[in-house]
C-alpha positions in Angstrom: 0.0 0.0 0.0 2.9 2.1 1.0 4.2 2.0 -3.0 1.0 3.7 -3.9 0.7 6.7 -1.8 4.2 7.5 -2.9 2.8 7.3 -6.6 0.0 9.3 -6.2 2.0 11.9 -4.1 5.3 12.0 -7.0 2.3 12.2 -9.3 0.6 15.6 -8.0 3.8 16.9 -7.7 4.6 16.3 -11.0 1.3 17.8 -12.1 1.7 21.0 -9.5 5.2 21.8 -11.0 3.9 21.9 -14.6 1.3 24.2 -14.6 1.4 27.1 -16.9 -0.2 30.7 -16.9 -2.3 31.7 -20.0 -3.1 35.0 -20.1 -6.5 35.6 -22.7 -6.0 38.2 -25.1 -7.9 41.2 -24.8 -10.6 41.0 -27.2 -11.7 38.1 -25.6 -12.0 40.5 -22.2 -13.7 42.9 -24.2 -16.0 40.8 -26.0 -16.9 39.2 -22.9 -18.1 42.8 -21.2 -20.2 43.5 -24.0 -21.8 40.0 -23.7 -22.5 40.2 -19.8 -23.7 44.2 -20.3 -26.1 43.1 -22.6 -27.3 40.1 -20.6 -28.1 42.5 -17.9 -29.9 44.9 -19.8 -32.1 42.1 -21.4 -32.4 41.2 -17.6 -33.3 44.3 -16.3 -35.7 45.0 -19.2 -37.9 41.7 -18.5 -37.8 43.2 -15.1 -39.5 46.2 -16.0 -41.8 45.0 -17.9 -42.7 41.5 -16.0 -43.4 43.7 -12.8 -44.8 46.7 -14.4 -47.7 48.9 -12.1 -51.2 48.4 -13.1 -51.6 51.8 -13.5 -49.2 52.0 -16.2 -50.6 49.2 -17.8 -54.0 51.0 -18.1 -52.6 53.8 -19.6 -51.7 51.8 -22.9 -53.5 50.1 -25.8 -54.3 46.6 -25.8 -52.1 46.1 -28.6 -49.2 47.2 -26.3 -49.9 45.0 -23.8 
């Protein structure tokens, strides 16, 4: 049993040591802002008009409702 905790423990340290650091480019950042900005605004505008007063409901047309 011994022989396989050393394996396992030469084997994370093997995979610890070779880890490597990639940095995404920037468009990818910026794409990524536009993406989650406009998530949120499709959020906030179901929001709006999910939970909308009655009273402003009344003021418009059926065919807005």
């Amino acid at each position: 049993m011994s022989f396989l905790y050393f394996k396992t423990t030469n084997l994370n340290q093997l995979i610890m040591t070779t880890t490597t650091n990639i940095k995404p480019p920037a468009w990818f950042w910026m794409v990524s802002a536009l993406g989650l900005g406009w998530n949120i605004k499709g959020a906030i505008a179901y929001l709006g008009q999910a939970y909308m007063p009655i009273a402003t409901l009344e003021q418009m047309s059926q065919e807005e409702r």
